[in-house]
C-alpha positions as CSV (number, residue, x, y, z in Angstrom):
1,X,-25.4,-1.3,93.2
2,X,-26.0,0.7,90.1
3,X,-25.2,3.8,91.7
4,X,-21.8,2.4,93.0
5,X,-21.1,1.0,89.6
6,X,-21.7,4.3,87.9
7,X,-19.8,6.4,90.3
8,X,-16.9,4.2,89.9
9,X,-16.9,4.2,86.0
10,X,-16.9,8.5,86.3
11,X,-14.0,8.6,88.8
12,X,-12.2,6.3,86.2
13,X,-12.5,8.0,83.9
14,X,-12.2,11.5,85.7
15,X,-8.8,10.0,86.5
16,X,-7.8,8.4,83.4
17,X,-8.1,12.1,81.8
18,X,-5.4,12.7,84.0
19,X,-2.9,10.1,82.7
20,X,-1.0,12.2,80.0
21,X,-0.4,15.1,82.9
22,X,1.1,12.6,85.6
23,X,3.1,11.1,83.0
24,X,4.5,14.3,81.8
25,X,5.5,14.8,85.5
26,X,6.9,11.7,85.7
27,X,9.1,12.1,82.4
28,X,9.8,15.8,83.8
29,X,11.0,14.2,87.5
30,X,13.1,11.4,85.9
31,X,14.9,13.5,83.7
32,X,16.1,16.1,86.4
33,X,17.0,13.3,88.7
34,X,19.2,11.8,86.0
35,X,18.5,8.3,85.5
36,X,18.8,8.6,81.6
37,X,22.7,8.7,82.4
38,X,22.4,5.4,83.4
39,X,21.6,4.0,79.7
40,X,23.4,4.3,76.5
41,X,21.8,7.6,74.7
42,X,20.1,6.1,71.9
43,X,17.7,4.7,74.4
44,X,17.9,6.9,77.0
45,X,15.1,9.0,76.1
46,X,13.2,5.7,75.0
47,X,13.6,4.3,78.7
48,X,12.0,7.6,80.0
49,X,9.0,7.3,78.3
50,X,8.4,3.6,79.3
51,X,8.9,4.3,82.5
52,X,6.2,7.0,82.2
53,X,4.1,5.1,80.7
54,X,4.1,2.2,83.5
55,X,4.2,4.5,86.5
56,X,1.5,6.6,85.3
57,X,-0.9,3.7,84.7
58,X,0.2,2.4,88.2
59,X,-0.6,5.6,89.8
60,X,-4.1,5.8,88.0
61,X,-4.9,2.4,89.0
62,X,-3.8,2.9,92.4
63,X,-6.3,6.0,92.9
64,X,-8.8,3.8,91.1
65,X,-8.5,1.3,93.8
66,X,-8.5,3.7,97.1
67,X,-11.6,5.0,95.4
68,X,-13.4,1.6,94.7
69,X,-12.4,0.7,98.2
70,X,-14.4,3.5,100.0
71,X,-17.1,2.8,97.9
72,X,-17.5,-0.8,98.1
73,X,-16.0,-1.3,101.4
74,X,-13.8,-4.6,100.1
75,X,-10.5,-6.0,98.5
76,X,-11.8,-8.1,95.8
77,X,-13.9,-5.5,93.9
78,X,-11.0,-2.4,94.6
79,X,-8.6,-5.3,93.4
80,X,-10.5,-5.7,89.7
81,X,-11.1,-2.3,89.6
82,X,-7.2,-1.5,89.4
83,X,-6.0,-4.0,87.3
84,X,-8.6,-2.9,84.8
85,X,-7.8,0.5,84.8
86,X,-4.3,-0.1,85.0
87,X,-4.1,-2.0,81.7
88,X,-6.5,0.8,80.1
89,X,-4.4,3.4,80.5
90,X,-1.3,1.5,79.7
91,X,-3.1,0.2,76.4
92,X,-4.3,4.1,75.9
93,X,-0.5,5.5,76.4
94,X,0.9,2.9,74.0
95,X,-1.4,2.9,71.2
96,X,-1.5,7.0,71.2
97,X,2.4,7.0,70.1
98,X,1.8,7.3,66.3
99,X,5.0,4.7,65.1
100,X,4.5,2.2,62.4
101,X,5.0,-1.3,63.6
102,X,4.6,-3.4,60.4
103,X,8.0,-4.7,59.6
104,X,10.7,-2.3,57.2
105,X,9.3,-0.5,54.1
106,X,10.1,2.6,52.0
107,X,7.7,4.2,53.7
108,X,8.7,3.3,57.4
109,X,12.0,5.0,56.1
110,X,10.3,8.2,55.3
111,X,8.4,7.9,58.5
112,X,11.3,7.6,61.1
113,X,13.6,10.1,59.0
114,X,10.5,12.9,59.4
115,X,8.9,11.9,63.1
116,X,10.1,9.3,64.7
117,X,13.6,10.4,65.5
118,X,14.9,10.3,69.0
119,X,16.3,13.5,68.3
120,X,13.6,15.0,67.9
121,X,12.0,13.2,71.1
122,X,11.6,15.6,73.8
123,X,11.8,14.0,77.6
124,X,9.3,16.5,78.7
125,X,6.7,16.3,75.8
126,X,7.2,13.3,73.8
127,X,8.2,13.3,70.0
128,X,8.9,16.9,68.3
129,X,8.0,16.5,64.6
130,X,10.6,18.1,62.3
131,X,8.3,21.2,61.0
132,X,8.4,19.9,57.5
133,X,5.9,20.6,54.7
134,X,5.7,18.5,51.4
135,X,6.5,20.7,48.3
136,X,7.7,19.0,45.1
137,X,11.4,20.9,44.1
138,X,14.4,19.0,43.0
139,X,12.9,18.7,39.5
140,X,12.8,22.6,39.0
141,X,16.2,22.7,41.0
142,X,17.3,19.6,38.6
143,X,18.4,17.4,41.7
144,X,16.3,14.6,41.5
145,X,17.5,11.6,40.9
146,X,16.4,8.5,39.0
147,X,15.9,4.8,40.0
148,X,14.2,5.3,43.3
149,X,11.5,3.2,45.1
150,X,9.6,6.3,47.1
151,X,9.9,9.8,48.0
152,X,9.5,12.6,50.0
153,X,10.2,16.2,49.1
154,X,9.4,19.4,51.1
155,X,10.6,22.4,53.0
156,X,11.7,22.7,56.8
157,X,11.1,25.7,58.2
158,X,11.2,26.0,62.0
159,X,11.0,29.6,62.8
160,X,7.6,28.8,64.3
161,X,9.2,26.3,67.2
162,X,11.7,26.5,69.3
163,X,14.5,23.5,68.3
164,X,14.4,24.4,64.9
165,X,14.4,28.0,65.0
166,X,17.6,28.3,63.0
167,X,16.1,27.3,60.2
168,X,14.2,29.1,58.1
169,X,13.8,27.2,55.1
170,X,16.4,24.4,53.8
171,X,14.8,22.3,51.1
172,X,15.0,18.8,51.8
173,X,14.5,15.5,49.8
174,X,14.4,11.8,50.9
175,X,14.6,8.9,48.4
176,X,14.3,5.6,49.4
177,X,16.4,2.4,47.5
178,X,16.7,-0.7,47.3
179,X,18.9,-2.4,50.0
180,X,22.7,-1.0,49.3
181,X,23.8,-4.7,50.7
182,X,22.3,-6.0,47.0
183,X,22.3,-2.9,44.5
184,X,24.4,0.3,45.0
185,X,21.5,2.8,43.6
186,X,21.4,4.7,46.7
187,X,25.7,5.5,46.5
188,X,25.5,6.1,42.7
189,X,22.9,8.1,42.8
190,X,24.7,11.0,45.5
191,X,27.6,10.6,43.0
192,X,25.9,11.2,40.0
193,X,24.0,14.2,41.7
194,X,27.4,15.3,43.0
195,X,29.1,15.3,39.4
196,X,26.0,17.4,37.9
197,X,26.7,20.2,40.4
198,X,30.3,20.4,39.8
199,X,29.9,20.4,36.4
200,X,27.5,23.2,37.2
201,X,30.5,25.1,39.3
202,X,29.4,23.8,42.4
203,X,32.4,23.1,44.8
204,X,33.1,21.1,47.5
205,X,33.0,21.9,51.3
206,X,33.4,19.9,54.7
207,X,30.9,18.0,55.4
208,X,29.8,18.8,59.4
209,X,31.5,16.8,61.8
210,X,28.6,16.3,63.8
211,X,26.6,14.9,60.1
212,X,29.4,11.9,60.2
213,X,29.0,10.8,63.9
214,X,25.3,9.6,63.7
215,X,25.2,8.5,67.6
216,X,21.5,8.4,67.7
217,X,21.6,6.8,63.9
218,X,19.0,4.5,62.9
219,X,21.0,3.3,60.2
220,X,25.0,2.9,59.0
221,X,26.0,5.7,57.1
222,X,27.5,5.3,53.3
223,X,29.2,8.5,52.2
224,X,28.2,12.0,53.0
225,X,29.5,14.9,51.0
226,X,28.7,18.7,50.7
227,X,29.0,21.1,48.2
228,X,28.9,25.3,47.8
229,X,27.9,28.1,45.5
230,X,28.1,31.9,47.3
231,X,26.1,31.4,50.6
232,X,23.8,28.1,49.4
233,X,25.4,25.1,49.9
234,X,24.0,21.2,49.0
235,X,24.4,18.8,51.2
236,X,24.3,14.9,50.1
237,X,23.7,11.5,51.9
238,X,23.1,7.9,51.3
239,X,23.0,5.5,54.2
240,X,21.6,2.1,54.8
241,X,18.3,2.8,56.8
242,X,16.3,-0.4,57.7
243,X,17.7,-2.5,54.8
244,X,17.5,0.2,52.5
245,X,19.1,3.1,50.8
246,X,18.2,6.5,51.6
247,X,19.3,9.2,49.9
248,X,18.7,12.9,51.4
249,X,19.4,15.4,49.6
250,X,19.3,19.2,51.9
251,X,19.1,22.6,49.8
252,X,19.5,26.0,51.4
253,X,21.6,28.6,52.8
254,X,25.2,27.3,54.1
255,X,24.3,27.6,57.7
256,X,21.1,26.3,57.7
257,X,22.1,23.3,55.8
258,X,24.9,22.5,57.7
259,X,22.3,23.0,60.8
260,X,20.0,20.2,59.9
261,X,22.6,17.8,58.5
262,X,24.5,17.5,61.6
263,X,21.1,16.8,63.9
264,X,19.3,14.5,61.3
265,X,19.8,11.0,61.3
């Protein structure tokens, strides 16, 4: 009995070192067949991964069972032995995604702007964090601004990767207000950093097209605006993330900046 017991627990867990690879196929099969079509694109790639997630643990616990049924030689035992592996590897694939779940905050804002975007989510791979690295700068490039609840300041440089290979390194800062609904911090702030670049000769440029759709936003955006000197351009936006203001605030060459406005949201 102990010896059945014990083989069991090693083929479980033999298998369950297999879950992330079946799921990637999974995720890989759904997305060629073209189910994500079938759902509106802010949850398309959401619906993959839940699907992913289910099958895989089903398939697991299904292989679980076959092998609890040659070694016991009955139902009842293959039965438990599925439904047990089936919810561990559906609790393993759920708590392994890295997402806050504790109501809005300041930080939460910071959070989904840097890592939990689903355009950074990859059908095949899961989430692609933005290759961002935390380095204090608009104070010696007199752009911070004042009044703000948290922030996040830092570099993006994604000549390492491949979807961000265009950019090399475009400064980028994220301020978090209060909610604009109550107190416009977040738009008076973008104006008053927009005024202190004009003053400084800075002028202003079209904003990217693709910056002022936001179709996988997780927000409502304000007001956008973008501004150039030579080749480096500014790029300014407040919108109303999760109840509350965020400011961003992208520094770089014209390109680049334009580059990682239009795919941020």
């Amino acid at each position: 009995m102990k010896r059945q017991i014990f083989a069991l627990i090693l083929i479980s867990i033999l298998l369950l070192l297999l879950l992330i690879p079946i799921r990637l196929a999974i995720m890989i099969l759904l997305d060629i067949s073209g189910i994500s079509k079938l759902f509106p694109r802010s949850v398309s790639s959401s619906v993959i991964i839940g699907i992913g997630i289910v099958l895989s643990a089903f398939i697991v616990g299904f292989l679980v069972k076959i092998a609890a049924l040659k070694i016991y030689k009955e139902e009842k035992p293959a039965r438990i032995a599925f439904l047990a592996v089936f919810f561990i590897a559906l609790f393993i694939s759920v708590y392994t995604i890295n997402i806050p779940r504790i109501g809005p905050s300041p930080q939460k804002v910071i959070y989904y702007t840097l890592y939990a975007n689903e355009v950074y989510v990859n059908p095949y791979f899961g989430e692609i964090s933005l290759p961002f690295k935390e380095r204090d700068w608009t104070k010696e490039y007199e752009l911070r601004p004042h009044g703000y609840l948290k922030r996040e300041e830092g570099i993006v440089n994604g000549t390492g990767g491949f979807v961000f290979q265009n950019i090399t390194g475009v400064y980028m800062g994220i301020f978090v207000y209060p909610s604009p609904h109550k107190n416009p911090k977040c738009e008076n702030a973008l104006r008053d950093l927009e005024e202190r670049l004009k003053n400084k000769g800075w002028q202003r440029t079209e904003v990217p097209p693709e910056a002022l759709e936001k179709r996988n936003f997780i927000g409502r955006l304000i007001n956008a605006t973008m501004l150039q000197q030579g080749n480096k351009a500014v790029y300014l936006e407040c919108s109303d993330v999760m109840a509350y203001g965020r400011l961003i605030i992208l520094y770089g060459e014209k390109e680049e900046v334009a580059e990682l406005a239009s795919i941020l949201s």
